[in-house]
C-alpha positions in Angstrom: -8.5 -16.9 13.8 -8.0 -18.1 10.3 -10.6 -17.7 7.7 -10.0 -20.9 6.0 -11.9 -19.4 2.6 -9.0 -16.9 1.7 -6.1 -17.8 4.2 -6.5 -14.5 5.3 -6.8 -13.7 9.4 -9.6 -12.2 10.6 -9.3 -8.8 12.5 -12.3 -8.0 15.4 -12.9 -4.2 14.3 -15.1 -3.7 17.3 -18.0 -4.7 19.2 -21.2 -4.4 20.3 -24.1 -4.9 22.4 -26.7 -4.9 20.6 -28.1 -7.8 18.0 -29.6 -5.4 15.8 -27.1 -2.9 15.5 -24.3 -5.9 14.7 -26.9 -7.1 12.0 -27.0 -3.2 10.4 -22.9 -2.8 10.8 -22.8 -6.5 8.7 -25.4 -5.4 6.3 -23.2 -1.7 5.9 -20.4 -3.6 5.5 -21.2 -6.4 3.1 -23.1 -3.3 0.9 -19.7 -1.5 0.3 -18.0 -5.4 -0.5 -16.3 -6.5 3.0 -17.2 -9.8 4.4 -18.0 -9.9 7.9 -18.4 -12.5 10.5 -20.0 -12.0 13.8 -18.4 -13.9 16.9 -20.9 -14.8 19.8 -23.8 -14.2 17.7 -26.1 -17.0 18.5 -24.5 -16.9 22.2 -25.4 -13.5 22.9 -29.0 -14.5 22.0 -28.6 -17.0 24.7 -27.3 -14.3 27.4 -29.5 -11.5 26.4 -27.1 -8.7 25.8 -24.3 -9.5 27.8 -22.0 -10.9 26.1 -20.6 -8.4 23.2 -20.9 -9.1 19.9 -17.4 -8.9 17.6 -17.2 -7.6 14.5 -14.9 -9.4 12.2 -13.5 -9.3 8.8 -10.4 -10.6 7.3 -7.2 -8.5 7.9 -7.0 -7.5 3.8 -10.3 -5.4 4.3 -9.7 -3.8 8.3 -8.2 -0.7 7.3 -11.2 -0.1 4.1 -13.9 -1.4 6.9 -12.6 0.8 9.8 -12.6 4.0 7.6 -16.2 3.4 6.5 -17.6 3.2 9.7 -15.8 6.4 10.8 -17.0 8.1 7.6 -20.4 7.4 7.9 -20.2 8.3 11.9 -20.8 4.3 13.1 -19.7 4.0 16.7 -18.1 1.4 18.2 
């Protein structure tokens, strides 16, 4: 998927479940700089948890986003 803002493609980091946790990962990120988009979002408020939430952010920023989560011991 393209991010038609920067021309850069967007790379799905990982996923999850949970609505809250994809809100706190997306706040994390976006504190340390990285834009993130969440796919299925609004339809996993519509299922309930069953469909998994992507974490996204354009393919410049994967490698910085991925090694923050590991740093500060986020599982996904």
């Amino acid at each position: 998927m393209e991010n038609k803002h920067t021309n850069t493609e967007l790379v799905t980091i990982g996923a999850v479940k949970e609505q809250l946790k994809a809100y706190m990962l997306k706040a994390f990120l976006e504190e340390a700089g990285i834009t993130v988009f969440l796919q299925n979002e609004m339809s996993s408020q519509l299922y309930g948890n069953m469909l998994e939430i992507k974490i996204q952010v354009s393919d410049t920023d994967a490698k910085k986003a991925r090694d923050l989560l590991n740093e500060s011991g986020y599982v996904l």
